[in-house]
PyMOL Python script that loads the backbone (N, CA, C, O; Angstrom):
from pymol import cmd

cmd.read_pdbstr("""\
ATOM      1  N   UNK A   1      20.394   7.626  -7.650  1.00  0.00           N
ATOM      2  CA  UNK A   1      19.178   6.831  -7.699  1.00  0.00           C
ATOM      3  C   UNK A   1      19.012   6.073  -6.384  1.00  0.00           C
ATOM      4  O   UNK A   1      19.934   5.406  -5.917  1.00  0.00           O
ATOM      5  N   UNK A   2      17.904   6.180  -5.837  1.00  0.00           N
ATOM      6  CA  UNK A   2      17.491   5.373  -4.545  1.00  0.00           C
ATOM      7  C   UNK A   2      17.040   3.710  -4.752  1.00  0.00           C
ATOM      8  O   UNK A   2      16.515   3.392  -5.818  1.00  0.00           O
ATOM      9  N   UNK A   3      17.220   2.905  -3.922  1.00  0.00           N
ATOM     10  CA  UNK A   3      17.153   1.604  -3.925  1.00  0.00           C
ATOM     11  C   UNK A   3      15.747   1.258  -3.858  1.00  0.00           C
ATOM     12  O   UNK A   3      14.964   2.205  -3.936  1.00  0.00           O
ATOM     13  N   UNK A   4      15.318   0.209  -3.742  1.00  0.00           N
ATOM     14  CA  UNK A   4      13.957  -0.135  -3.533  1.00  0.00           C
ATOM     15  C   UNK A   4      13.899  -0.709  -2.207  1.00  0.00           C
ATOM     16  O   UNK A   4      14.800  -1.481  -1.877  1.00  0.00           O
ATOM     17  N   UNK A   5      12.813  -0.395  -1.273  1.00  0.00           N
ATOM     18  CA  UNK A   5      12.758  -0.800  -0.062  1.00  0.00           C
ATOM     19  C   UNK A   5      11.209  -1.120  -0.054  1.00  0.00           C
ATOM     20  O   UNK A   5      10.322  -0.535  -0.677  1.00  0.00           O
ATOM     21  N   UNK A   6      11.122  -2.036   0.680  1.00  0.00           N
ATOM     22  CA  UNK A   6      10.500  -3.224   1.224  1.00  0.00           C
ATOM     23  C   UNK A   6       9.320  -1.936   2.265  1.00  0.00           C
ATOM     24  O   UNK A   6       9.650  -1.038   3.041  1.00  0.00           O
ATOM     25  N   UNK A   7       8.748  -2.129   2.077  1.00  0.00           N
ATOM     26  CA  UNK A   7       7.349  -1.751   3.745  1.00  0.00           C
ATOM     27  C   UNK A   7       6.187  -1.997   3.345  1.00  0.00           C
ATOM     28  O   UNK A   7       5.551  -1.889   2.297  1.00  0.00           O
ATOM     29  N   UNK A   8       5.918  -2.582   5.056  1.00  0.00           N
ATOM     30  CA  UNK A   8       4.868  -3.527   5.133  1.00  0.00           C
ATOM     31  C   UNK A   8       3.787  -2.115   5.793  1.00  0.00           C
ATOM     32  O   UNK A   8       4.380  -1.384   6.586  1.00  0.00           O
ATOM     33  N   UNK A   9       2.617  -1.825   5.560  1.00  0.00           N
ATOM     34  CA  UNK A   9       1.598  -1.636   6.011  1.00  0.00           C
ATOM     35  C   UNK A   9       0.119  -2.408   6.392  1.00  0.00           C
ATOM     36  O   UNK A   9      -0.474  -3.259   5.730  1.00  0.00           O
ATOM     37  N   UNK A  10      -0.337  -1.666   7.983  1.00  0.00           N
ATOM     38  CA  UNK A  10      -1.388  -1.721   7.820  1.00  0.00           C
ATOM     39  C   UNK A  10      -2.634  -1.772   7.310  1.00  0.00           C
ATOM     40  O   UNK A  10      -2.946  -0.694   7.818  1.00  0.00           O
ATOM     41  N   UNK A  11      -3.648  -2.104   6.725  1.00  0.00           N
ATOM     42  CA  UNK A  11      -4.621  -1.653   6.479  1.00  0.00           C
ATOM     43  C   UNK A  11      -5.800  -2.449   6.664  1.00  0.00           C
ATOM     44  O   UNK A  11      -5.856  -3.641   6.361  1.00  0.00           O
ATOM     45  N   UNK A  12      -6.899  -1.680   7.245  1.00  0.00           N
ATOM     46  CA  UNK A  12      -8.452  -1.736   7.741  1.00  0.00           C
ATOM     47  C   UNK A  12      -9.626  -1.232   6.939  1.00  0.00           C
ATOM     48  O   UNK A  12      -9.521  -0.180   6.307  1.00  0.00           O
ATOM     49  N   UNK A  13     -10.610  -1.854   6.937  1.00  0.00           N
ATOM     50  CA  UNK A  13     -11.711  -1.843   6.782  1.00  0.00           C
ATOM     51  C   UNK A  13     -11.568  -2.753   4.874  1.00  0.00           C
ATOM     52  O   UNK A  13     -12.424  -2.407   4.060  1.00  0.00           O
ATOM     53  N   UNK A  14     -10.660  -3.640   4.492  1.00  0.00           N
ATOM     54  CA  UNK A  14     -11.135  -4.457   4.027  1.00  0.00           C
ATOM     55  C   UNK A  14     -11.474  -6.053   4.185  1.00  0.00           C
ATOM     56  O   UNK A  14     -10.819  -6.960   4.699  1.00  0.00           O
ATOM     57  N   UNK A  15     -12.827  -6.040   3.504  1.00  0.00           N
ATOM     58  CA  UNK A  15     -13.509  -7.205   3.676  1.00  0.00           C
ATOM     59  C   UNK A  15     -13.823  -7.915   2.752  1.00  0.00           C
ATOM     60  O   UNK A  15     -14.714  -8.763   2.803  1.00  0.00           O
ATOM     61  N   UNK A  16     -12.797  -7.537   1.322  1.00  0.00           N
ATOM     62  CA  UNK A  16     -13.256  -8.896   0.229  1.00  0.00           C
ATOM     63  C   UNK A  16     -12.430  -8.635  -0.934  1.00  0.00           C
ATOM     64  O   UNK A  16     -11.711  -7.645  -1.063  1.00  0.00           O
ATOM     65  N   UNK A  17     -12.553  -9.461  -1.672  1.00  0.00           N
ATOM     66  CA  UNK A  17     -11.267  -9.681  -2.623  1.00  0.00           C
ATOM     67  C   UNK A  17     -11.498  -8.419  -3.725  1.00  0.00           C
ATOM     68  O   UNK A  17     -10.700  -8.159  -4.625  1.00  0.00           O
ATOM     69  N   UNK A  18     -12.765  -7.686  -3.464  1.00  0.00           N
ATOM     70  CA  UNK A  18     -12.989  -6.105  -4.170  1.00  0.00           C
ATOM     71  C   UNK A  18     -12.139  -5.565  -3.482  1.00  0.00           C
ATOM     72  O   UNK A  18     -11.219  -5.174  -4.200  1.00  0.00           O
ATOM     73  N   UNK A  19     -11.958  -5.309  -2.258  1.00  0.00           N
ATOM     74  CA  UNK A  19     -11.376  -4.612  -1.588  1.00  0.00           C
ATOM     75  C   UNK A  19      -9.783  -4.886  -1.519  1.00  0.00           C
ATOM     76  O   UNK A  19      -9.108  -3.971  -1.046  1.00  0.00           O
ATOM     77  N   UNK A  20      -9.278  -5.782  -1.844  1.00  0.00           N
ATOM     78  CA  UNK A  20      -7.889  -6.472  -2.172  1.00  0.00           C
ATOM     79  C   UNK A  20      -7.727  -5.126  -3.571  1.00  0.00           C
ATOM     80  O   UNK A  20      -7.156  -4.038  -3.501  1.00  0.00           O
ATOM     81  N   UNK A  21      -8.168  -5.496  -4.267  1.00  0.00           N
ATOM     82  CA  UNK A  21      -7.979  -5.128  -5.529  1.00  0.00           C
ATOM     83  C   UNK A  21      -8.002  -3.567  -5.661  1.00  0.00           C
ATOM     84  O   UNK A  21      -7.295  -2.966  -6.470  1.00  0.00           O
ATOM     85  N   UNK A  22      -8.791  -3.020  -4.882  1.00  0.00           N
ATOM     86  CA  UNK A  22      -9.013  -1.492  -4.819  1.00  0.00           C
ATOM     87  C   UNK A  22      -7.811  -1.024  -4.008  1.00  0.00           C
ATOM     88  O   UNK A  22      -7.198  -0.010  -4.342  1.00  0.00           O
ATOM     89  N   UNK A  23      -7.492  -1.696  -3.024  1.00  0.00           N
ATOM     90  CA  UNK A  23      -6.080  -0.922  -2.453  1.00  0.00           C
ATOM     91  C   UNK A  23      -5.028  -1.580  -2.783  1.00  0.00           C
ATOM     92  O   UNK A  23      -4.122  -1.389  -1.972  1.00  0.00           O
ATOM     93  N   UNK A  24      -4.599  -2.669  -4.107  1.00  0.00           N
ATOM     94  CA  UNK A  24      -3.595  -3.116  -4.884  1.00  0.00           C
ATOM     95  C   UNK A  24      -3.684  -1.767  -6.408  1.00  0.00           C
ATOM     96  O   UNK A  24      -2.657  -1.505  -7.034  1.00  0.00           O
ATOM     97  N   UNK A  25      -4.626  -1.298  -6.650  1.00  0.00           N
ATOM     98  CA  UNK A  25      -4.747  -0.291  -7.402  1.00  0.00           C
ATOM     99  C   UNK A  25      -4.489   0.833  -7.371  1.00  0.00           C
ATOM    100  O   UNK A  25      -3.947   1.465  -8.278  1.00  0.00           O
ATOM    101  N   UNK A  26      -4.907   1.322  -6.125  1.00  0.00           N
ATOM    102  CA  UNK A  26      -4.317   2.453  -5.593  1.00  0.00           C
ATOM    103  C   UNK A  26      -3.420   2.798  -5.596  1.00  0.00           C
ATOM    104  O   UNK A  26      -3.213   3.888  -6.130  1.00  0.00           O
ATOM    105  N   UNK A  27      -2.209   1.961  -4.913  1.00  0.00           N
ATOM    106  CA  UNK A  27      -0.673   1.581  -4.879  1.00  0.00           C
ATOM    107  C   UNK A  27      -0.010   1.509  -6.161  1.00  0.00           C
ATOM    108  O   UNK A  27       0.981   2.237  -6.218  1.00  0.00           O
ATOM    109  N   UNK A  28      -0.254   0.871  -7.171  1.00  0.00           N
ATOM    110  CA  UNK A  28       0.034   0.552  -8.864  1.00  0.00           C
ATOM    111  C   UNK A  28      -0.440   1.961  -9.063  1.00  0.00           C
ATOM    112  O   UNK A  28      -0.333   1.752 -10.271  1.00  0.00           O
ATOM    113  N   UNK A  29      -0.729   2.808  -9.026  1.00  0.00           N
ATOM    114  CA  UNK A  29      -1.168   4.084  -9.783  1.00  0.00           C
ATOM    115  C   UNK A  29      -0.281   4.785  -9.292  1.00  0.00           C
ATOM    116  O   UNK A  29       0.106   5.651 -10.076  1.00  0.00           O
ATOM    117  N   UNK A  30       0.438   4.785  -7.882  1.00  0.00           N
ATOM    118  CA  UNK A  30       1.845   5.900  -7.680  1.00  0.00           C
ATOM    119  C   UNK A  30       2.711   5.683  -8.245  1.00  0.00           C
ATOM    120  O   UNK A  30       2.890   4.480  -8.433  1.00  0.00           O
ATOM    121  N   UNK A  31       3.749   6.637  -8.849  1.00  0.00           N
ATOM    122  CA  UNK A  31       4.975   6.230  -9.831  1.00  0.00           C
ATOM    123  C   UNK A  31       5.747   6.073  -7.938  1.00  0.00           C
ATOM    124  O   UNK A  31       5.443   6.636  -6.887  1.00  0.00           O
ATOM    125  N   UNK A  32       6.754   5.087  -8.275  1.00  0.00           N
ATOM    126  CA  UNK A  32       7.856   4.431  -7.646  1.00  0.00           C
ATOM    127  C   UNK A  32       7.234   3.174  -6.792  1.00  0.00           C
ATOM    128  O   UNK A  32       7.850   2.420  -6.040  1.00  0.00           O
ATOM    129  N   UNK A  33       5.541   3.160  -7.191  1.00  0.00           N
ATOM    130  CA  UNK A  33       5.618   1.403  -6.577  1.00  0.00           C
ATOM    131  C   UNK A  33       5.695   0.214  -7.798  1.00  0.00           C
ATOM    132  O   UNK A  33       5.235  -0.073  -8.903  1.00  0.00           O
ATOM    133  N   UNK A  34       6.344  -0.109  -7.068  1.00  0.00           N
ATOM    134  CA  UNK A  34       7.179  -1.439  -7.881  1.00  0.00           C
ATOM    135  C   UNK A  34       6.189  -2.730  -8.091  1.00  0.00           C
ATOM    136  O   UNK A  34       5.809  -3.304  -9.112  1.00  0.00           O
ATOM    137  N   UNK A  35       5.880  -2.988  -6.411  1.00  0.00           N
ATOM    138  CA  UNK A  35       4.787  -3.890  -6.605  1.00  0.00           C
ATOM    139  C   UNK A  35       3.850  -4.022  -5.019  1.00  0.00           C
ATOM    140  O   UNK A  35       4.128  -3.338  -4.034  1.00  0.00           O
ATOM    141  N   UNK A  36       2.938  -4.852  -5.057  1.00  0.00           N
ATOM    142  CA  UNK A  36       2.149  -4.737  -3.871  1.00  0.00           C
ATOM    143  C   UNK A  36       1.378  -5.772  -3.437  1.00  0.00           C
ATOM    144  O   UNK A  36       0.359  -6.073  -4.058  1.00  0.00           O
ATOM    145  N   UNK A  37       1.781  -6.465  -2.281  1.00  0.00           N
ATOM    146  CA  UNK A  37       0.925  -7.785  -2.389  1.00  0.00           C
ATOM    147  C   UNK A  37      -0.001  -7.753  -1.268  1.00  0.00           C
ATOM    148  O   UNK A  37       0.491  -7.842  -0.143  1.00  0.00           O
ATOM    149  N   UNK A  38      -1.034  -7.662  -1.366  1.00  0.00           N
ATOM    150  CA  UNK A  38      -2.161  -7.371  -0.014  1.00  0.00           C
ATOM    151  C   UNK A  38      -2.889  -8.650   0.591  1.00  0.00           C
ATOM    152  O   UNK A  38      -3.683  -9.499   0.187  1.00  0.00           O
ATOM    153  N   UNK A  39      -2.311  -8.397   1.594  1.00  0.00           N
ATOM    154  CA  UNK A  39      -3.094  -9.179   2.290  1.00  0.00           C
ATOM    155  C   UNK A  39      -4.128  -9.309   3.480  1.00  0.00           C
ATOM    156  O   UNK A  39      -3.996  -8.922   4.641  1.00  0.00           O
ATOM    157  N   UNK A  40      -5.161  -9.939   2.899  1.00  0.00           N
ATOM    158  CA  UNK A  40      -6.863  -9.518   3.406  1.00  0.00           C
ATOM    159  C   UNK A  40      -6.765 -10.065   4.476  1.00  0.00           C
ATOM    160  O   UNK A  40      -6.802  -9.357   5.482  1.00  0.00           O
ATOM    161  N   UNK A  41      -6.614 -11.452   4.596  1.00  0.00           N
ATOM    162  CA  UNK A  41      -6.896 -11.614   6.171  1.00  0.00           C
ATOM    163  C   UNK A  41      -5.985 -11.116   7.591  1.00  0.00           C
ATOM    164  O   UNK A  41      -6.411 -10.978   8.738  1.00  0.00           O
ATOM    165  N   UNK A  42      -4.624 -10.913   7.079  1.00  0.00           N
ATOM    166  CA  UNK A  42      -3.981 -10.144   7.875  1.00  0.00           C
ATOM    167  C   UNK A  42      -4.067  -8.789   8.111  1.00  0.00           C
ATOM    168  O   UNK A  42      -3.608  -8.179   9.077  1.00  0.00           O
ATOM    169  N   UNK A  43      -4.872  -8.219   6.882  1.00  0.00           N
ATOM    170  CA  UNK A  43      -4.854  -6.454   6.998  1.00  0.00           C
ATOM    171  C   UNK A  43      -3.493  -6.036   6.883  1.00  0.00           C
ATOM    172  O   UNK A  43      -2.810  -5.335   7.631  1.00  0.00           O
ATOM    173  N   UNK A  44      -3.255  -6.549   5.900  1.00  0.00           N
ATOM    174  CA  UNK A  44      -1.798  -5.703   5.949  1.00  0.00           C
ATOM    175  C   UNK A  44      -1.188  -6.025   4.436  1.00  0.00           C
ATOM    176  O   UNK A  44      -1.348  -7.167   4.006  1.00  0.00           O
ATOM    177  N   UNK A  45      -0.419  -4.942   3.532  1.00  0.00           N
ATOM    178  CA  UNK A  45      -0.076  -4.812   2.256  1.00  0.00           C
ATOM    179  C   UNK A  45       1.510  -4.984   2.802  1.00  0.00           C
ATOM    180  O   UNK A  45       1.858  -5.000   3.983  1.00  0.00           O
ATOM    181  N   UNK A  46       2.306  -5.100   1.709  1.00  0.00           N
ATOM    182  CA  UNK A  46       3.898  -5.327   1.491  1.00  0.00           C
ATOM    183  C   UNK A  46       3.867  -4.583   0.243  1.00  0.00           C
ATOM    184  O   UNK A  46       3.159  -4.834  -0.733  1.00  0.00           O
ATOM    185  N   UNK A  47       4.663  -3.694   0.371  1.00  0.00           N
ATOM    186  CA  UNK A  47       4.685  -2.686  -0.711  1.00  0.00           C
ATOM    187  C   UNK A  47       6.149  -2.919  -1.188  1.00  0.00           C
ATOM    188  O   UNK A  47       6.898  -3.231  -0.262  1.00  0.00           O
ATOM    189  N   UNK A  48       6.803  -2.833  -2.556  1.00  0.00           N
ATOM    190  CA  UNK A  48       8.424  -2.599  -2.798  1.00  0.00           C
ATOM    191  C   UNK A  48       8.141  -1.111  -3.420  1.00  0.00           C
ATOM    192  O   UNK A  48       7.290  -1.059  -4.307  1.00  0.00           O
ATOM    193  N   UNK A  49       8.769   0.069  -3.035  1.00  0.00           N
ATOM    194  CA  UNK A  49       9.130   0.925  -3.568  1.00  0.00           C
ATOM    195  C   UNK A  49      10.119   1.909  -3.307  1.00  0.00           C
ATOM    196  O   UNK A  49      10.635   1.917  -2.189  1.00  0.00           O
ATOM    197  N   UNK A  50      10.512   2.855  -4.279  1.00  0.00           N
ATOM    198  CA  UNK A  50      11.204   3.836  -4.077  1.00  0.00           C
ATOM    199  C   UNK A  50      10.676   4.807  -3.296  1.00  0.00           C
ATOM    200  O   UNK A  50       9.759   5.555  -3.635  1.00  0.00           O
ATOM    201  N   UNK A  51      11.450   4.809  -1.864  1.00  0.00           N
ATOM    202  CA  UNK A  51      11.096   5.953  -1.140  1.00  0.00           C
ATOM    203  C   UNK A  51      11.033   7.543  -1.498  1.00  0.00           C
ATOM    204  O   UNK A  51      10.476   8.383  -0.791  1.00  0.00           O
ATOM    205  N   UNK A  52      11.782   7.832  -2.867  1.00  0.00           N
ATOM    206  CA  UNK A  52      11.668   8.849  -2.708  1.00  0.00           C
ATOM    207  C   UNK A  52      10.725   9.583  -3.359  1.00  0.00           C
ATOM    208  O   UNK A  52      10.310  10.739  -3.273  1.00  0.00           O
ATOM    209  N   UNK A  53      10.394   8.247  -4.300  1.00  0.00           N
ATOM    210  CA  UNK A  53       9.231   8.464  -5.838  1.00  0.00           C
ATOM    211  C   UNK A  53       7.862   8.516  -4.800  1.00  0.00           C
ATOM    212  O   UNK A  53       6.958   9.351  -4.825  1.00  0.00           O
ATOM    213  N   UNK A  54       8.012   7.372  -3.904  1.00  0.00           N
ATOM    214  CA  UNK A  54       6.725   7.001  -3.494  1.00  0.00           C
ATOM    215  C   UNK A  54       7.141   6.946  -2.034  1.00  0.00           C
ATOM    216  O   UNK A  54       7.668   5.910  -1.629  1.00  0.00           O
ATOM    217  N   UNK A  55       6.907   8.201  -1.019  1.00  0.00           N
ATOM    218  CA  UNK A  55       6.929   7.999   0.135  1.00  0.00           C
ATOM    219  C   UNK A  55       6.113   7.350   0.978  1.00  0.00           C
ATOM    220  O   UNK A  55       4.971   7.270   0.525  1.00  0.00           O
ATOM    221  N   UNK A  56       6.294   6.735   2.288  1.00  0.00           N
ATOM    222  CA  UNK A  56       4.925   5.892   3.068  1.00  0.00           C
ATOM    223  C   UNK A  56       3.872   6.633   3.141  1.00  0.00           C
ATOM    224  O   UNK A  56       2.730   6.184   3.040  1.00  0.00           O
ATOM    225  N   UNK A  57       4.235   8.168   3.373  1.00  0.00           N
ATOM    226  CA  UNK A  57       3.026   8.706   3.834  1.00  0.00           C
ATOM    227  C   UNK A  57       1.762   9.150   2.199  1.00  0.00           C
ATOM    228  O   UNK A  57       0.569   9.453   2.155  1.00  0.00           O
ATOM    229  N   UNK A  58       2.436   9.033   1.517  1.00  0.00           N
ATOM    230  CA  UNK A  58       2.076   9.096  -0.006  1.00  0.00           C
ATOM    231  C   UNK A  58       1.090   8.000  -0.064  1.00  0.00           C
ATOM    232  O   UNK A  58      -0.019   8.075  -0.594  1.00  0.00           O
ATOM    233  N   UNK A  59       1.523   7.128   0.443  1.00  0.00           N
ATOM    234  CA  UNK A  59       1.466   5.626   0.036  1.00  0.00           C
ATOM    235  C   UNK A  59       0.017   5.314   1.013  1.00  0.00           C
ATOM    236  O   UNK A  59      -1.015   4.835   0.543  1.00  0.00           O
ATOM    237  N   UNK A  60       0.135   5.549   1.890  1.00  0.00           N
ATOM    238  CA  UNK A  60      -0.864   5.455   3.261  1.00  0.00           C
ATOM    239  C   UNK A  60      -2.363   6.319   2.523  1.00  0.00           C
ATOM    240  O   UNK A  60      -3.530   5.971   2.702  1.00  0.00           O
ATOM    241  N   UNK A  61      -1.890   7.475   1.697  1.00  0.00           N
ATOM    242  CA  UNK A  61      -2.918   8.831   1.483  1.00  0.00           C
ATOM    243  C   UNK A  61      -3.682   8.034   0.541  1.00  0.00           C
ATOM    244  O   UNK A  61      -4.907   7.911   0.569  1.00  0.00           O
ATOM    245  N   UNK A  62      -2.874   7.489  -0.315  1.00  0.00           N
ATOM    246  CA  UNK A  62      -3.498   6.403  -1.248  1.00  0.00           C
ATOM    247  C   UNK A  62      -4.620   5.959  -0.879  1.00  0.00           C
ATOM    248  O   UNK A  62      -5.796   6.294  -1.019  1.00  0.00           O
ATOM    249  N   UNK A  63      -3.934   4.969  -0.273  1.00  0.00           N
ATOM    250  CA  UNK A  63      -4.992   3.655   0.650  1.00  0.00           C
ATOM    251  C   UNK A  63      -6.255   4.489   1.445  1.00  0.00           C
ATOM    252  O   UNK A  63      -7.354   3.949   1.314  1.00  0.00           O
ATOM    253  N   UNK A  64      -6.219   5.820   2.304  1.00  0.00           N
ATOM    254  CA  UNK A  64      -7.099   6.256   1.997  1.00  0.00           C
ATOM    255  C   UNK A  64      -7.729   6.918   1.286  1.00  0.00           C
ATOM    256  O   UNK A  64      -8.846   7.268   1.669  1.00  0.00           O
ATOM    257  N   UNK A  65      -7.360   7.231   0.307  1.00  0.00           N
ATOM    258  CA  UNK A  65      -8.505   8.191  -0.994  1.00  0.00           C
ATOM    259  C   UNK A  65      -9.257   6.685  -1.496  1.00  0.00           C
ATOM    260  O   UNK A  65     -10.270   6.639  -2.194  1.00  0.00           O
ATOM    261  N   UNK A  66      -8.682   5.763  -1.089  1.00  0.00           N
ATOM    262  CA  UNK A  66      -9.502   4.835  -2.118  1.00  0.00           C
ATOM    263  C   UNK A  66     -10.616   4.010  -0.828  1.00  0.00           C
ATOM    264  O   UNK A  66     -11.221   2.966  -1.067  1.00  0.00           O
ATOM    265  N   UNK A  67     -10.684   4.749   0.495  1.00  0.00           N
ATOM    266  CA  UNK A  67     -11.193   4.250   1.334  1.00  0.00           C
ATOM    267  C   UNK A  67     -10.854   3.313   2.443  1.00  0.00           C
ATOM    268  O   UNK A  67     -11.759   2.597   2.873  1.00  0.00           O
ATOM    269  N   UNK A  68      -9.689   3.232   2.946  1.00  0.00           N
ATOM    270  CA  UNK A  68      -9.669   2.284   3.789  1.00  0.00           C
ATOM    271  C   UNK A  68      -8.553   3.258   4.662  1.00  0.00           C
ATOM    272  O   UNK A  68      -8.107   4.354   4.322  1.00  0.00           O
ATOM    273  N   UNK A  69      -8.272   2.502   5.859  1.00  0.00           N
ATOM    274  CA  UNK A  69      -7.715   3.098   7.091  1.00  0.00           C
ATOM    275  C   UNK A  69      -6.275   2.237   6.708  1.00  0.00           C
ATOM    276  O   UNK A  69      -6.374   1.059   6.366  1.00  0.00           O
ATOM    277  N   UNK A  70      -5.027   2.856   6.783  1.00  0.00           N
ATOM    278  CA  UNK A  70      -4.132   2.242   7.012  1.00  0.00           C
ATOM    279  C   UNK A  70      -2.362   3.407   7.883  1.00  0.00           C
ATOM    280  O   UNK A  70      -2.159   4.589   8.162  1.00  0.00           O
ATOM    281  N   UNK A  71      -1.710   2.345   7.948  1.00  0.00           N
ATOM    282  CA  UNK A  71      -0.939   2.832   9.277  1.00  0.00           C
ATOM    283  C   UNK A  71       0.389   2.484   9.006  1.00  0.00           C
ATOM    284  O   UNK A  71       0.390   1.782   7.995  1.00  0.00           O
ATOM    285  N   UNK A  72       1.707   2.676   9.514  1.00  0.00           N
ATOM    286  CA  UNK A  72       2.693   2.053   9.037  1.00  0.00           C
ATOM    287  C   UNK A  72       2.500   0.641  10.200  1.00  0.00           C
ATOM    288  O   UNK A  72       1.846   0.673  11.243  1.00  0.00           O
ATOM    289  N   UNK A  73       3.441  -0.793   9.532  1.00  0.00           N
ATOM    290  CA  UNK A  73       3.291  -1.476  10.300  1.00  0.00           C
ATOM    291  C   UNK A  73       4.306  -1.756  11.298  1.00  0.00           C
ATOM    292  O   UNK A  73       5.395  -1.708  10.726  1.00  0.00           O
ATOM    293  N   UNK A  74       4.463  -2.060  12.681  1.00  0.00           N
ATOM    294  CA  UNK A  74       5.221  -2.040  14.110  1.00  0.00           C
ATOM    295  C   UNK A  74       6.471  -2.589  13.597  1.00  0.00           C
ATOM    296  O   UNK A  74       7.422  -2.773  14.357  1.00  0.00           O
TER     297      UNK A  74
END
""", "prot")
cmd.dss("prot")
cmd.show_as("cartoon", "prot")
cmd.util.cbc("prot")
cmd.orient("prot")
């Protein structure tokens, strides 16, 4: 069994607490995220999950099917 790890992403083009909620949803709908705390004015989510359930790039595809641009963060 794999551990839970911590990553922080990017993400762009939200502009309101709809938009909080639509890419906190996104994330909650992959099996191995744990949890997800987004944050709007920074553009940037903190994700806990299992890498192997829920890879970044999984995780990123998300955030865009539900519309927004996001990236891993530096």
């Amino acid at each position: 069994m794999t551990s839970d790890r911590e990553t922080q992403l990017n993400v762009t083009g939200m502009t309101c607490n709809s938009c909080v909620r639509h890419v906190g949803d996104a994330l909650r709908e992959l099996k191995g995220v744990r949890e997800g705390q987004v944050q709007l004015r920074e553009g940037k989510v903190l994700v806990k999950h299992d890498p192997q359930s829920a890879p970044v790039g999984v995780m990123i595809q998300a955030i865009q099917d539900a519309g927004y641009d996001s990236t891993p963060a530096a």
